[in-house]
C-alpha positions as a Markdown table, in Angstrom:
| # | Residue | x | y | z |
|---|---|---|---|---|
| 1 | Unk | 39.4 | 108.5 | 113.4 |
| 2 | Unk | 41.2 | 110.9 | 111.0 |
| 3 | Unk | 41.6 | 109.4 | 107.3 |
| 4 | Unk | 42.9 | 111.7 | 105.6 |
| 5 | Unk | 46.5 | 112.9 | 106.9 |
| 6 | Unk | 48.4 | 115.2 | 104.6 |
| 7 | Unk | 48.3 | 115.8 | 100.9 |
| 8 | Unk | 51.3 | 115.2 | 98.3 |
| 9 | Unk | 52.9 | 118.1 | 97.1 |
| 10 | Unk | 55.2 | 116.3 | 94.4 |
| 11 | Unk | 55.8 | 117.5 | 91.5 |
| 12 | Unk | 53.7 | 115.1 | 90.2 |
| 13 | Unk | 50.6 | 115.7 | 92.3 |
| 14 | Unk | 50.6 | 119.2 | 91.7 |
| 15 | Unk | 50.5 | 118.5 | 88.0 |
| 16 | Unk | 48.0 | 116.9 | 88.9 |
| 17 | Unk | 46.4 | 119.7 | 90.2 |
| 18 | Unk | 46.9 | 121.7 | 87.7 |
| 19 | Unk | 46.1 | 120.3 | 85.0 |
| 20 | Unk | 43.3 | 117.4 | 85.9 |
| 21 | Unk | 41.8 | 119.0 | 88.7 |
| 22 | Unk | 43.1 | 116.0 | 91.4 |
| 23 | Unk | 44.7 | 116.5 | 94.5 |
| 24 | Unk | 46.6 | 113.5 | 96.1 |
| 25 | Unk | 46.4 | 112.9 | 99.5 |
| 26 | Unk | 48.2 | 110.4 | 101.7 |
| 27 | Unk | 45.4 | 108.1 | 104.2 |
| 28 | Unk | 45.1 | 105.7 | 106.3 |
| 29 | Unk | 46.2 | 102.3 | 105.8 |
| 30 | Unk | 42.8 | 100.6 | 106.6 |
| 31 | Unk | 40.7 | 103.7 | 104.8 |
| 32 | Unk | 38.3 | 102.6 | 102.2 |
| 33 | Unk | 37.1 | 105.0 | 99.5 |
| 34 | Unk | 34.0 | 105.3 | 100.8 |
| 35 | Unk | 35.6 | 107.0 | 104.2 |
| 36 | Unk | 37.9 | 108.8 | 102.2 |
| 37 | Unk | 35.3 | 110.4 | 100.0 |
| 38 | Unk | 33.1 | 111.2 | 103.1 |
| 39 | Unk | 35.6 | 113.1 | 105.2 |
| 40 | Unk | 37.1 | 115.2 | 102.1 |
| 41 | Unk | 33.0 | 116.2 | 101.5 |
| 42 | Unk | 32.5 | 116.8 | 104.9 |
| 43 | Unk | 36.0 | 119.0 | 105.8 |
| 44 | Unk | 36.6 | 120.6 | 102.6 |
| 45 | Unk | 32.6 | 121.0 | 101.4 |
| 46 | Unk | 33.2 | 119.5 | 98.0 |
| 47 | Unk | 31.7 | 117.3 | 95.4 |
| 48 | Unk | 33.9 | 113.9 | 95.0 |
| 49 | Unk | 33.5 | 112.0 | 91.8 |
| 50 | Unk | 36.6 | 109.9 | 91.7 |
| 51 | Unk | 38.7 | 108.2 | 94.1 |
| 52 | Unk | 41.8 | 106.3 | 92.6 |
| 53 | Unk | 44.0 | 104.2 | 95.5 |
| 54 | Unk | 47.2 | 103.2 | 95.6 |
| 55 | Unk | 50.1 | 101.5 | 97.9 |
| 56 | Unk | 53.7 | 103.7 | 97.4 |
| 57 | Unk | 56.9 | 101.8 | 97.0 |
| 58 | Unk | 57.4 | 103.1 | 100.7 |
| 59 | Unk | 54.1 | 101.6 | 102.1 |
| 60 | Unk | 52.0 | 104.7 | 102.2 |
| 61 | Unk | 48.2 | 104.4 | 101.4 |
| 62 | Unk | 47.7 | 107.6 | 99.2 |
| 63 | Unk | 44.1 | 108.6 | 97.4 |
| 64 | Unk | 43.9 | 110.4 | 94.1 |
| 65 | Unk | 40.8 | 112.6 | 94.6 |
| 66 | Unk | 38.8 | 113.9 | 91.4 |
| 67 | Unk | 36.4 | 116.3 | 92.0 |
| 68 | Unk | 33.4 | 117.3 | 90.0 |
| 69 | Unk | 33.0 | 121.0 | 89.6 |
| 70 | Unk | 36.2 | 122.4 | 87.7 |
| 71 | Unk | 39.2 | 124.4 | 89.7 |
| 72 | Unk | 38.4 | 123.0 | 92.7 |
| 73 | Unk | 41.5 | 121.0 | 93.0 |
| 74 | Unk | 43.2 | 124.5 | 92.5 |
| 75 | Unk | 41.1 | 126.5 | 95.5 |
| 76 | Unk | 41.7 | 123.7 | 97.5 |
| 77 | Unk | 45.3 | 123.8 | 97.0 |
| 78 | Unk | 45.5 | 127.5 | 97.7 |
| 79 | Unk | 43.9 | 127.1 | 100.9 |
| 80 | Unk | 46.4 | 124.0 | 101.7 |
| 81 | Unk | 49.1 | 126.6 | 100.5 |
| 82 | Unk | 50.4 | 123.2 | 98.3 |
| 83 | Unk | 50.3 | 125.9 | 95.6 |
């Protein structure tokens, strides 16, 4: 089962990005952190150390990923080509 399905690319969550080292990503409905954390370690190869959850206004699941090595959120992106 895939988890993860797309990341944000708001304004917002590139901000985000950019300036806190977070990328937001939009999950499954039923995902807990722990599954999030594991398949963004395991498919991207990098450190988690915060997950933050939340349920949009339009009933999407989406996970605000902090990572621990700094500019990681900004290599990631690139390779996303969010940014």
């Amino acid at each position: 089962m895939t988890v993860v399905l797309h990341v944000v690319t708001s304004e917002k969550a590139v901000r985000g990005i950019e300036k806190e080292n977070k990328i937001t990503f939009v999950v499954d409905a039923k995902a807990s952190k722990a599954e999030i954390k594991q398949e963004i370690e395991k498919d991207y190869g990098e450190k988690v150390s915060k997950i933050t959850t939340l349920i949009g206004a339009d009933g999407r699941k989406k996970a605000v990923v902090s990572f621990k090595n700094a500019n990681v959120a900004s290599n990631l992106a690139a390779k996303l080509k969010v940014i």
